[in-house]
VOTI-473987 format. One record per residue (C-alpha): x, y, z; residue in one letter. Coordinates in steps of 0.05 Angstrom, whole numbers. Example, Ala and Ser with C-alpha at 12.3 -4.5 7.8 and 13.67 -1.06 7.14 Angstrom:
VOTI-473987
PT:xx:yy:zz:type
PT:246:-90:156:a
PT:273:-21:143:s
end
This chain:
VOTI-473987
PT:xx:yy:zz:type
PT:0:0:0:x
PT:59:52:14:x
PT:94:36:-56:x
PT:28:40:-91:x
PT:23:111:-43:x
PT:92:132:-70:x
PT:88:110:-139:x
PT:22:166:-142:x
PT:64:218:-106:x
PT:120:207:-150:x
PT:75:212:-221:x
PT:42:271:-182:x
PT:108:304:-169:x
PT:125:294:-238:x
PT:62:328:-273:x
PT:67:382:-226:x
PT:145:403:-246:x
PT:132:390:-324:x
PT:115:461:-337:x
PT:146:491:-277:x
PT:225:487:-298:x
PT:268:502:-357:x
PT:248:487:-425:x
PT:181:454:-389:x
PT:138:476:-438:x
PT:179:464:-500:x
PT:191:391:-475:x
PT:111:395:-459:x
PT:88:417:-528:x
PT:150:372:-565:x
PT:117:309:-521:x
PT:51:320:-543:x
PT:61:333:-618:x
PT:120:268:-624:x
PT:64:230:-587:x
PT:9:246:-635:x
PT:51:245:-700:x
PT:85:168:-671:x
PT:14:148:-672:x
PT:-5:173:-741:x
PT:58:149:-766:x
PT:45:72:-737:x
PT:-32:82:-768:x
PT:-13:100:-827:x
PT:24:30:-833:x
PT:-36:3:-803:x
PT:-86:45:-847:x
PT:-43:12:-905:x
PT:-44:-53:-891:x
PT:-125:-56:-880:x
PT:-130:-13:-953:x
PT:-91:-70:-992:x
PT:-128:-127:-948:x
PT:-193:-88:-969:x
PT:-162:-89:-1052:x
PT:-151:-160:-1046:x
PT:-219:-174:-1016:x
PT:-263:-136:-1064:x
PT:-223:-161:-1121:x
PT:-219:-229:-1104:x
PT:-307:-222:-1110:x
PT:-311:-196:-1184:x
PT:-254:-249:-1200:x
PT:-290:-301:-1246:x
PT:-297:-368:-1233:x
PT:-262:-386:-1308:x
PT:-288:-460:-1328:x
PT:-226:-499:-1354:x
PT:-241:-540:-1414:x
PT:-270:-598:-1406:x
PT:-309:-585:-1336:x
PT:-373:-614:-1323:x
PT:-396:-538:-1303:x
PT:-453:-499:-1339:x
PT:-423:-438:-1374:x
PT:-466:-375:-1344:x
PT:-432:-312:-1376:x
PT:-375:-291:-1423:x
PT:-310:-262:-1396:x
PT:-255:-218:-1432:x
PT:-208:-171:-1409:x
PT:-177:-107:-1431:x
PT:-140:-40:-1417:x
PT:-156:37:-1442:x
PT:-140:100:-1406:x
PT:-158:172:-1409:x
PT:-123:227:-1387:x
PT:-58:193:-1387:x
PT:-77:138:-1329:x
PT:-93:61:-1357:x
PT:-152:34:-1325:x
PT:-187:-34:-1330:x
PT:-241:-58:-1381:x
PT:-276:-120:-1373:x
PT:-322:-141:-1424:x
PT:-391:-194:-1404:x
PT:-439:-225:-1438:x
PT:-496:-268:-1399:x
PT:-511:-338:-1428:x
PT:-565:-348:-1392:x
PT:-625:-316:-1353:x
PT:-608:-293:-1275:x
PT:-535:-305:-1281:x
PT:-506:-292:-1230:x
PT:-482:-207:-1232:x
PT:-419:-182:-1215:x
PT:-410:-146:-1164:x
PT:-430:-76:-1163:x
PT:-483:-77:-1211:x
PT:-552:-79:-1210:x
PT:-564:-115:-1272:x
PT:-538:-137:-1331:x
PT:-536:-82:-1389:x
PT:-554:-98:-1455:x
PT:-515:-104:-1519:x
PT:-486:-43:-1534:x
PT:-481:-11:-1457:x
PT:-428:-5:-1415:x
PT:-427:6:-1338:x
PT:-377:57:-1309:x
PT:-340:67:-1241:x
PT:-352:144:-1214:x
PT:-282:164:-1221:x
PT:-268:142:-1291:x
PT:-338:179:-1312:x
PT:-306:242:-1274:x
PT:-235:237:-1300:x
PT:-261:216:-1376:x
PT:-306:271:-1378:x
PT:-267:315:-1431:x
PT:-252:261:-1478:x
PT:-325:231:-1489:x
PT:-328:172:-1441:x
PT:-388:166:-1421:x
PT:-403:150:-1506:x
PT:-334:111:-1522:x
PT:-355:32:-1495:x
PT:-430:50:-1518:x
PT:-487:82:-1489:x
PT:-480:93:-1411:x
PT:-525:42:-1363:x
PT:-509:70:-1295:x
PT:-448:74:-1251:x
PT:-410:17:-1205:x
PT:-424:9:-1131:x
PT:-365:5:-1090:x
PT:-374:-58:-1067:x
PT:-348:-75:-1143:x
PT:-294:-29:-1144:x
PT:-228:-50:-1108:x
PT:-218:24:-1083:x
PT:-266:87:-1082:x
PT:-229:120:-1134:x
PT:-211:61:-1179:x
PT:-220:73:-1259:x
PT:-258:11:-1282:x
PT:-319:-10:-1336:x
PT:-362:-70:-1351:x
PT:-378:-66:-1423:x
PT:-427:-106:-1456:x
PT:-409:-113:-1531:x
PT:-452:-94:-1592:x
PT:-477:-148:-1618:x
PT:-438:-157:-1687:x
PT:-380:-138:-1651:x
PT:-384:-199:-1602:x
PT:-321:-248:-1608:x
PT:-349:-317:-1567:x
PT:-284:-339:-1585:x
PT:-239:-290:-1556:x
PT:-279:-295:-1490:x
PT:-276:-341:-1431:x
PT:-340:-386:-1403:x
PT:-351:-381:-1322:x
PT:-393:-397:-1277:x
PT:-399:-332:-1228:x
PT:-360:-288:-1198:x
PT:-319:-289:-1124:x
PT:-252:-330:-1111:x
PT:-215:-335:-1045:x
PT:-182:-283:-1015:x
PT:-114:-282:-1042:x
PT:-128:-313:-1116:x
PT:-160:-264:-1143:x
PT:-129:-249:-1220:x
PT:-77:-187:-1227:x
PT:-141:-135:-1262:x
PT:-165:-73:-1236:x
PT:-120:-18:-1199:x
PT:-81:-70:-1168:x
PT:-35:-70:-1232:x
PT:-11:1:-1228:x
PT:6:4:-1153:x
PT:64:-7:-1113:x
PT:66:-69:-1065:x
PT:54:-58:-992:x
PT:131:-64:-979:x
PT:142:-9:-1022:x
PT:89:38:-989:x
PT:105:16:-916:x
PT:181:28:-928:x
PT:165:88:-954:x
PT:114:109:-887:x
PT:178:85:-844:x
PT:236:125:-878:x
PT:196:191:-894:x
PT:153:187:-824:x
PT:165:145:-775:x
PT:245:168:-779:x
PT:229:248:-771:x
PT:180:227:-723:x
PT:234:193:-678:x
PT:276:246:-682:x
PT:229:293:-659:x
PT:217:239:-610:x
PT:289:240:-584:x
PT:288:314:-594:x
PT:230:328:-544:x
PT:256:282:-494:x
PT:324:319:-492:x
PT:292:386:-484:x
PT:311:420:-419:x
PT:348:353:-400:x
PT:402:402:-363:x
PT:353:419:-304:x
PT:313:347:-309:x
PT:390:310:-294:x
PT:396:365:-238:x
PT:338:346:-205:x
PT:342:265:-211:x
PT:413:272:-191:x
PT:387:308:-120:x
PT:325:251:-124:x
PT:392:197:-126:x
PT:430:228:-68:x
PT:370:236:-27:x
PT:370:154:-37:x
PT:318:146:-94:x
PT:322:81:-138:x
PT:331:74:-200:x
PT:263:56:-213:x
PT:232:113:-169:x
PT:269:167:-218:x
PT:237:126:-274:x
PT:170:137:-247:x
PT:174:213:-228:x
PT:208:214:-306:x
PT:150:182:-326:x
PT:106:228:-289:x
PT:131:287:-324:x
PT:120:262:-395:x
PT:51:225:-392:x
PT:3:279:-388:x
PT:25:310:-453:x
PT:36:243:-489:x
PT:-30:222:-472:x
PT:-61:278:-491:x
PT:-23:275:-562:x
PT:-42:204:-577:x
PT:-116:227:-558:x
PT:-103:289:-609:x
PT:-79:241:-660:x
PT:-150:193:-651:x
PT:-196:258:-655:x
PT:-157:262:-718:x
PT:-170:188:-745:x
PT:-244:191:-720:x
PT:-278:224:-787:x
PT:-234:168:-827:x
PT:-289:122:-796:x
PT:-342:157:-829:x
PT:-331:180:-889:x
PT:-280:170:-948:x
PT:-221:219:-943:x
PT:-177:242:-997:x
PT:-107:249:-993:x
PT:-88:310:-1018:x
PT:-29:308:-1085:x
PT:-39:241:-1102:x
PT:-99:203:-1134:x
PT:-126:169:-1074:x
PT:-191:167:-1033:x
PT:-185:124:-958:x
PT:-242:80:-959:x
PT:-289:89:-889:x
PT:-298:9:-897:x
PT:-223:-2:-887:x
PT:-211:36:-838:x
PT:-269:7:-800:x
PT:-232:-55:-813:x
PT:-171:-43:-782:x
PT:-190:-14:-711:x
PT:-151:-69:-670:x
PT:-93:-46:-705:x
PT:-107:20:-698:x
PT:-111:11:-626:x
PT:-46:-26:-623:x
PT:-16:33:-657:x
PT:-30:92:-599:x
PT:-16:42:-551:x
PT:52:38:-589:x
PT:69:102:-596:x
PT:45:121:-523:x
PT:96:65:-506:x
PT:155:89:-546:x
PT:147:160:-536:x
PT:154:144:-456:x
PT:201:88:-459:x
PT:249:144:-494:x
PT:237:199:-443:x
PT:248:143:-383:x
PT:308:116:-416:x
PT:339:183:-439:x
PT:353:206:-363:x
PT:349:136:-331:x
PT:424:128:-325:x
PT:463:118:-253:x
PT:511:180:-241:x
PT:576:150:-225:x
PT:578:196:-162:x
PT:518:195:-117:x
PT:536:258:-70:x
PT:539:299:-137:x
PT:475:337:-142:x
PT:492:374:-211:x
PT:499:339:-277:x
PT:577:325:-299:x
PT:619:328:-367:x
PT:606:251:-360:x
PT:532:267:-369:x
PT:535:298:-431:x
PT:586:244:-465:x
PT:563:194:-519:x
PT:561:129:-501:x
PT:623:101:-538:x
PT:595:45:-577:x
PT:556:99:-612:x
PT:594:128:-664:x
PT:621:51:-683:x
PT:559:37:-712:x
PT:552:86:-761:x
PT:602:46:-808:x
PT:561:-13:-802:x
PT:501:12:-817:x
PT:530:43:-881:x
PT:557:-24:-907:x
PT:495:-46:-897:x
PT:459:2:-928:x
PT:496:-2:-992:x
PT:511:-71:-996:x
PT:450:-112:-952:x
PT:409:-98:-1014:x
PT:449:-135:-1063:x
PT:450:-194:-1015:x
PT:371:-190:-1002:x
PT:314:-214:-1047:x
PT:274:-175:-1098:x
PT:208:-179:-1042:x
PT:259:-153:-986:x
PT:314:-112:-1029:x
PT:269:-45:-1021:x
PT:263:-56:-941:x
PT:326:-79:-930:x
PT:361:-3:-970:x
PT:303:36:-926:x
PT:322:1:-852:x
PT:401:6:-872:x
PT:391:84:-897:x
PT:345:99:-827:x
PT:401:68:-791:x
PT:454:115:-831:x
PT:412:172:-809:x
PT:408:150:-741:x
PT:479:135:-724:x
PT:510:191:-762:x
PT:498:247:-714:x
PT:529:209:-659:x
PT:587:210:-712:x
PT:592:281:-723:x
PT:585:286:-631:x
PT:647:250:-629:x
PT:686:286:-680:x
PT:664:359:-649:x
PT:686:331:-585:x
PT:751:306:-609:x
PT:766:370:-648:x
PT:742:411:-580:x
PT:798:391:-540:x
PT:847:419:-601:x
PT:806:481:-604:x
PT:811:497:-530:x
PT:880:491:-535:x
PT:893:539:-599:x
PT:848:584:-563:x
PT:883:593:-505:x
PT:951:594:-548:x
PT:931:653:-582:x
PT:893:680:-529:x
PT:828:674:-565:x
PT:765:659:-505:x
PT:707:646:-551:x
PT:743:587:-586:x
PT:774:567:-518:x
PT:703:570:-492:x
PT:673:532:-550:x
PT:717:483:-546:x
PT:719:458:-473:x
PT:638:465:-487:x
PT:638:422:-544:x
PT:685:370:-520:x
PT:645:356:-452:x
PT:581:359:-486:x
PT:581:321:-548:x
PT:511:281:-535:x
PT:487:366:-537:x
PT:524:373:-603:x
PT:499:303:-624:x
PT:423:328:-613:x
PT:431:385:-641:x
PT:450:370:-711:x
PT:403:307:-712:x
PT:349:331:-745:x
PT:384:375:-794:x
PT:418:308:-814:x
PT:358:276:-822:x
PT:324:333:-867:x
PT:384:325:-917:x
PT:366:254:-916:x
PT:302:256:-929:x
PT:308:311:-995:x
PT:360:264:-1013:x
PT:314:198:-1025:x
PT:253:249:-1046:x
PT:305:269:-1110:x
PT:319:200:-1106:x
PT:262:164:-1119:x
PT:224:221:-1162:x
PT:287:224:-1205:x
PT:288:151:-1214:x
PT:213:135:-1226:x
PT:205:210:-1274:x
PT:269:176:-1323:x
PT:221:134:-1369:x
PT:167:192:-1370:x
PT:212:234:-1403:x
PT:241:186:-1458:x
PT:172:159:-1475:x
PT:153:231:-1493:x
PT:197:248:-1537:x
PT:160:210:-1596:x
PT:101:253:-1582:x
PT:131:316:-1566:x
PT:154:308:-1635:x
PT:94:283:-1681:x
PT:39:299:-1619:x
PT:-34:254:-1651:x
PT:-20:266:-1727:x
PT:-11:195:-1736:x
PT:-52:146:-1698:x
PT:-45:73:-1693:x
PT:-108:27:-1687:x
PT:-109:-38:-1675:x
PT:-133:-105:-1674:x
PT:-138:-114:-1753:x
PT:-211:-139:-1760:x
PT:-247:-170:-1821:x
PT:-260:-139:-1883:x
PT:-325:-117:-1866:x
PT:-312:-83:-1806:x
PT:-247:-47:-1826:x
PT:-290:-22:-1887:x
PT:-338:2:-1838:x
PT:-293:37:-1789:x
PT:-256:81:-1850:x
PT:-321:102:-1880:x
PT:-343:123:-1805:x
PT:-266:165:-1793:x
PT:-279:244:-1800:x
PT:-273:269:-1864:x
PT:-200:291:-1861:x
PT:-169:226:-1832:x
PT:-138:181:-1879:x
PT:-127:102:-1869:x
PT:-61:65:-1876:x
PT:-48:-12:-1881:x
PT:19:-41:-1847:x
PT:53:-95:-1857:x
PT:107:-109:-1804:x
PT:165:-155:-1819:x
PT:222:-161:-1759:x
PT:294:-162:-1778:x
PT:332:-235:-1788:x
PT:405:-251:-1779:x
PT:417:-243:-1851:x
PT:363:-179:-1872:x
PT:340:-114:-1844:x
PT:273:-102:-1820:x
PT:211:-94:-1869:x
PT:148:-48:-1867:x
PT:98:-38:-1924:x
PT:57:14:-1924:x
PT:-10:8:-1965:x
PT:-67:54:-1982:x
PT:-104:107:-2027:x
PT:-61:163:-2060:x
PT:-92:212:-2011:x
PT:-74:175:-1951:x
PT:1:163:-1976:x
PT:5:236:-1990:x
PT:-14:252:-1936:x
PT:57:228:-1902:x
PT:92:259:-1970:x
PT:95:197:-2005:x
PT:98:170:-2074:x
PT:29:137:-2094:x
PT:70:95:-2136:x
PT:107:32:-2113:x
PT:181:49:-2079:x
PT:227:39:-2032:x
PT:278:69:-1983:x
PT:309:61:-1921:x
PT:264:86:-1860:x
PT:324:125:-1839:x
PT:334:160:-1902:x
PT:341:242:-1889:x
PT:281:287:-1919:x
PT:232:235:-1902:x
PT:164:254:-1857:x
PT:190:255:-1785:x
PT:118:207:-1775:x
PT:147:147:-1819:x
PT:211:146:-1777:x
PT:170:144:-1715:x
PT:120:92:-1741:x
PT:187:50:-1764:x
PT:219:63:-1697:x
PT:167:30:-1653:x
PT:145:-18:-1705:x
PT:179:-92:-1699:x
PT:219:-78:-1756:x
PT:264:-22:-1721:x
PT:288:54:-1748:x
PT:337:20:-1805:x
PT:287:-18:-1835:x
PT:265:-16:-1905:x
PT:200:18:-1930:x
PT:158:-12:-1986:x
PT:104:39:-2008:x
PT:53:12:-2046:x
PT:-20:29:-2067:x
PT:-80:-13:-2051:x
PT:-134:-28:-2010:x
PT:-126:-28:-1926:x
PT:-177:-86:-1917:x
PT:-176:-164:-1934:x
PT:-100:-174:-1921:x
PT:-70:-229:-1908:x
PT:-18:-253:-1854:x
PT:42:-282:-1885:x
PT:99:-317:-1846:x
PT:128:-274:-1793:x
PT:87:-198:-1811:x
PT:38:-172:-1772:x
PT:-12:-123:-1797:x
PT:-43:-59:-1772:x
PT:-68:4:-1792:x
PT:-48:82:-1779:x
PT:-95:135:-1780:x
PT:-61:201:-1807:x
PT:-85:273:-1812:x
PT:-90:307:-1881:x
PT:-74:371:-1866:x
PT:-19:342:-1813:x
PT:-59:376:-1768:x
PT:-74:332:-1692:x
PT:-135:283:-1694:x
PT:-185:277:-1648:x
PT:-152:223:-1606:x
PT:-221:207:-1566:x
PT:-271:208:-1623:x
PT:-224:167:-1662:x
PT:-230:117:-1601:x
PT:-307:114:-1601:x
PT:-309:105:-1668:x
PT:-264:44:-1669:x
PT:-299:9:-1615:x
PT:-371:26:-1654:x
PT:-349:-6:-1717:x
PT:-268:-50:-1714:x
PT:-279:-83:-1648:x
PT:-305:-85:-1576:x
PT:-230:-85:-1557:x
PT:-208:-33:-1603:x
PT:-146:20:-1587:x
PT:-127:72:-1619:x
PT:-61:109:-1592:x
PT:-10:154:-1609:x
PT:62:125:-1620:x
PT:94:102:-1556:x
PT:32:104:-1519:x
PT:45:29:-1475:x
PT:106:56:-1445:x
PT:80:132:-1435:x
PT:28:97:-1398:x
PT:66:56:-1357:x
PT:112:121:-1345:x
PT:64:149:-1318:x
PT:41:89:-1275:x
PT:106:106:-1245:x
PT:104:179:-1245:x
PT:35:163:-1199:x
PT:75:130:-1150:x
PT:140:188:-1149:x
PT:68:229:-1128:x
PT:70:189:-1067:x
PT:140:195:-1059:x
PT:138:279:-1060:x
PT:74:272:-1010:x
PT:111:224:-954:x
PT:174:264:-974:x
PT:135:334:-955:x
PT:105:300:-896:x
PT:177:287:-862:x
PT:206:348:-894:x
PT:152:377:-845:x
PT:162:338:-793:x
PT:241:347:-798:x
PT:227:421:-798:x
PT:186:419:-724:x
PT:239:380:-695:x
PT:292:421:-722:x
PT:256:482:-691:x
PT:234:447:-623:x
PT:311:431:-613:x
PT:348:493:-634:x
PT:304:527:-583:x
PT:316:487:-528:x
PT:385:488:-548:x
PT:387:560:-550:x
PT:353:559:-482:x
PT:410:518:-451:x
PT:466:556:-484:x
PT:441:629:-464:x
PT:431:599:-399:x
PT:511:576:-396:x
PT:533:639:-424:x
PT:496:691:-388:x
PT:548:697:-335:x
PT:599:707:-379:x
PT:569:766:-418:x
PT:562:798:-350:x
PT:632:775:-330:x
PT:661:812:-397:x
PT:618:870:-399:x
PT:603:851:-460:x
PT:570:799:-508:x
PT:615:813:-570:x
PT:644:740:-538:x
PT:582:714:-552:x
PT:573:707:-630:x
PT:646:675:-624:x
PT:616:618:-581:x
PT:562:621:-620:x
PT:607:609:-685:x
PT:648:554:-661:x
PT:588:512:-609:x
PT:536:517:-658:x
PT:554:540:-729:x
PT:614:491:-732:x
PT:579:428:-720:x
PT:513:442:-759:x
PT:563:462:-818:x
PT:602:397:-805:x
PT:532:354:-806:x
PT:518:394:-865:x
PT:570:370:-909:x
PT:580:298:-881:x
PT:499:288:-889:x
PT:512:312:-958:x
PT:562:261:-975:x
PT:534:207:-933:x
PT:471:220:-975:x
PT:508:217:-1048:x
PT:541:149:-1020:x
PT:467:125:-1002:x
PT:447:125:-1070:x
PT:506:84:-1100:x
PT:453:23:-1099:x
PT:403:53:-1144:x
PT:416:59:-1216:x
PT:391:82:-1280:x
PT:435:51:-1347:x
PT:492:53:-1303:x
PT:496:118:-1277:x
PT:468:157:-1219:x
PT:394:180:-1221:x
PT:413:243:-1182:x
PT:469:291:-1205:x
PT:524:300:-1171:x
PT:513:379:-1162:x
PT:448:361:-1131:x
PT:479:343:-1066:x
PT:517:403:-1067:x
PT:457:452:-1070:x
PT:436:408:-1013:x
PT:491:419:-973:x
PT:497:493:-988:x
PT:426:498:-974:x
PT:430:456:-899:x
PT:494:508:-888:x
PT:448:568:-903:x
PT:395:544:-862:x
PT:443:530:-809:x
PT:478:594:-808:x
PT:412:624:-799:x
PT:395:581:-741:x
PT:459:600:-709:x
PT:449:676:-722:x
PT:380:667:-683:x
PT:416:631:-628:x
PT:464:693:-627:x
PT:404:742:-619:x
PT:378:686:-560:x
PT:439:689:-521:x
PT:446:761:-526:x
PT:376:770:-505:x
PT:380:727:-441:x
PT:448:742:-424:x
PT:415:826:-416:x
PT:356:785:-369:x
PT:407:742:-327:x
PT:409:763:-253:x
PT:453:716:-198:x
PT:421:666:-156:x
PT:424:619:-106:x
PT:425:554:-146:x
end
């Protein structure tokens, strides 16, 4: 009954002084914000996990039930699948066809629409609204629900083909729709997105690491007066564990109270469906719902870690227990400390190349966090080391500010090591953000250069249909759109590459060529820039050889190893209308018609990529942020415990001239150090990524970052000069 009595006094005690003493209320507001941001951090993980569980579930119940041949089943419906995309993004089209009465619907719809209809998801009606979507599968029958739709803002269509358009044999028999969890076929968003891996490695560098600085950060804050007073708790004859619990004391009420924050925050995410905000991406209410154990598990987490840091942070036994006042000793760096730093860097440039492609991404995020982590412990120990040589210069050449600075820096390099953590960790951070949207932006811009170039004056279409229907689709092209037959031959060992073009003497004119029968090297100068480009991403390659040839674009015939296809080309050389070119297509060539500019597959996929840099610059701005408060929440407590220290000596000198030299050497020198070793450390991190054997970001990159941290830096100092100055006018002598 008395322990449980002092273990209340104690936590009492400890509420009661966490406002009362130096930096209190820094430490107080630091506490609550690391406590709320740890939690969102951990949720977000948590959040992720229950949106790709959610994917997986709602896809695995439109995934048909495929009859393999030979199955005693009864064949309901007809199955196909197929891609399109508007506004740059692919999206998925799956084409039905009911065999029989009440089969069974898939999910989302209401009923089955008739020949001819198509039924479309909300988002790819919104995003398709400029180039004619609602018209392009057929006429419009109504929208998806979202229990058919993997994720609220997921592009997808069930299309129900015209009736002379409908290919039984291109189409697979089921028997319904729903698999097991886990089985369900790639279609749908699922294709274009990242694996969870990817997006929780990317939560843990970009959040969860500025978070735990701030973490450490707020913890530290005021740590001066906090080792004062435990040290008087330890000579009055407190334990170990007592200290723990006043420590405790002092950091639950705000931590508490920031976790609660952070769940006031998550509570409209139960709701209602929340966008994110620079990225294409709606939460869903139904998995978040989902994942509310974990949820749980996550404040309970970061209530946990945030306290377990400010216990452990001050928990340690002073060697001498009459001392009453924190010594040198108490601000040295525990001395396996800097050793790891190495370590972690081997392993963060060469663990990936041991690791598997599932665990290769992981693996280069925990071994660059580490990097991060151990580095300013690194750049403690150097300051410290270099200290001792200052202090002795200085008092050579009779020089107090660097004397000063460097007795200061050499007993306190866990201070020094604080101080320049978070800057360290901001360089980081833009680091991987140039990174990663360097490296996934590389394909964007080589797929559009073919386009920059010829833009939609030439058009390829594809599949080549019957005679019938490719008759029908060019007498239903606009007026000024001409139709072109090729015939694709790849190069052998012995021959170049072969393409034949065929059509009317308008429609070969139209690319400046002969109407009568020739032929020339596709790389020949003086030629159309279009028939390079067609011959470049052809099968038959940029040196192959063009056949011209006039005749008819329908009723060909395969022969051997060609493939044929057809171009659509402008007249007047002027753009064609890219979306009405599309309707028409899939009205009159084929259910699964395309019609795209050159290059279009791997602009596409580009830009499947350049989707997920988005997410990159949004977690990168995140703990940019977040690198930003902690930078801010420790400078000022620094600044706090520095003016405090020098104070007497501005009164001592009569002036504080002495000042901006302390200032120059304790805090500019390190933060310029961490500047440029971050910098470097940072070019070294990305010696595992690639792109065609050379770096994906330039060299002159890091130094912009590096100038940029000394800047920032240098400004931080000069306010620290100002603080100093400030409280050094306010400072009176007491009785301490």
């Amino acid at each position: 009954m008395k322990r449980r009595a002092l273990t209340l006094q104690l936590l009492s005690a400890g509420r009661t002084t966490a406002l009362s003493t130096e930096g209190g209320r820094i430490r107080f507001w630091g506490l609550f914000l690391a406590a709320g941001l740890m939690m969102l951090g951990l949720s977000g993980l948590a959040l992720a996990d229950a949106t790709y569980e959610g994917r997986d579930v709602r896809g695995a119940s439109r995934t048909p039930q495929i009859l393999q041949q030979g199955s005693a089943d009864r064949a309901v419906a007809l199955w196909a699948w197929g891609n399109d995309d508007v506004a740059g993004r692919q999206h998925s089209v799956t084409y039905i066809e009911p065999l029989v009465q009440n089969a069974p619907l898939p999910p989302g719809l209401s009923k089955w629409p008739e020949p001819g209809e198509a039924v479309l998801s909300p988002a790819l009606i919104r995003a398709g609204a400029q180039e004619g979507i609602e018209s392009r599968y057929g006429k419009l029958a109504g929208t998806i629900g979202k229990e058919g739709l993997q994720a609220p803002e997921e592009r997808f269509a069930y299309v129900r083909p015209r009736a002379n358009l409908l290919d039984k044999h291109d189409m697979y028999p089921l028997k319904g729709f729903g698999v097991p969890a886990g089985s369900a076929a790639g279609v749908g968003e699922s294709m274009s997105i990242p694996d969870l891996s990817v997006l929780a490695a990317g939560v843990a560098g970009f959040v969860l690491l500025p978070t735990g600085a701030l973490v450490l950060v707020s913890a530290c804050a005021g740590s001066t007066a906090r080792e004062r007073r435990l040290a008087l708790f330890e000579a009055l004859g407190a334990s170990r564990g007592a200290r723990g619990i006043f420590t405790l004391g002092e950091a639950a009420v705000p931590t508490i109270l920031g976790a609660a924050a952070a769940a006031c925050v998550l509570l409209p995410a139960f709701m209602l469906d929340i966008p994110f905000p620079l990225v294409d991406f709606t939460l869903s209410a139904e998995d978040v719902r989902r994942s509310v154990a974990w949820l749980v598990v996550a404040g309970v987490t970061a209530v946990l870690a945030v306290l377990t840091a400010a216990v452990l942070l001050h928990s340690k036994r002073r060697k001498s227990a009459q001392a009453v006042r924190p010594t040198a000793g108490s601000q040295r760096l525990r001395a396996w400390s800097p050793w790891m730093f190495p370590f972690a860097l081997l392993f963060a440039v060469r663990g990936p190349e041991l690791a598997g492609d599932d665990l290769r991404l992981p693996v280069y995020a925990v071994g660059v966090a580490a990097v991060l982590v151990t580095l300013p412990a690194v750049v403690g120990a150097l300051c410290a080391w270099l200290g001792i040589r200052f202090a002795i210069v200085g008092g050579r050449l009779g020089m107090p500010g660097l004397l000063i600075a460097g007795r200061r820096i050499s007993a306190k390099p866990r201070g020094t090591a604080r101080f320049v953590t978070a800057l360290i960790v901001m360089i980081g951070l833009v680091a991987q953000v140039q990174l990663w949207t360097g490296l996934l932006g590389e394909n964007a811009t080589l797929a559009k250069q073919t386009q920059d170039r010829i833009g939609s004056t030439l058009l390829t279409v594809s599949p080549y249909a019957d005679a019938d229907r490719v008759q029908d689709f060019a007498a239903a092209m606009p007026a000024e759109t001409e139709l072109l037959l090729v015939r694709q031959a790849p190069p052998t060992g012995v021959s170049p590459g072969r393409i034949t073009l065929s059509g009317t003497c308008a429609a070969l004119r139209a690319l400046d060529l002969p109407c009568e029968t020739s032929r020339f090297s596709a790389a020949r100068s003086g030629l159309d820039p279009r028939v390079g480009e067609l011959a470049r991403w052809s099968l038959a390659g940029g040196d192959s050889i063009v056949t011209v040839a006039r005749g008819p674009v329908h009723g060909a015939k395969v022969r051997g190893e060609e493939s044929l296809s057809l171009v659509a080309v402008a007249k007047s050389g002027k753009a064609l209308s890219l979306p009405l070119l599309r309707e028409v297509a899939r009205t009159h060539l084929a259910a699964r018609a395309s019609v795209d500019p050159l290059g279009q597959g791997w602009l596409l996929g580009s830009n499947d990529l350049a989707a997920a840099a988005a997410w990159v610059r949004l977690l990168g701005l995140i703990g940019a942020c977040l690198t930003v408060l902690a930078i801010g929440l420790g400078a000022l407590a620094e600044f706090l415990r520095f003016g405090r220290d020098m104070a007497p000596l501005s009164v001592l000198t009569g002036s504080t001239r002495v000042n901006g030299s302390v200032v120059a050497w304790s805090l500019l020198f390190p933060a310029l150090l961490a500047a440029a070793l971050g910098s470097i450390v940072s070019m070294w991190l990305t010696t595992p990524i690639s792109v065609d054997g050379g770096a994906p970001v330039p060299g002159a990159t890091y130094v912009l970052l590096g100038v940029g941290a000394g800047v920032c830096a240098a400004t931080l100092c000069a306010w620290g000069w100002r603080s100093t100055n400030r409280a050094a006018l306010r400072w009176r002598p007491t009785l301490d």
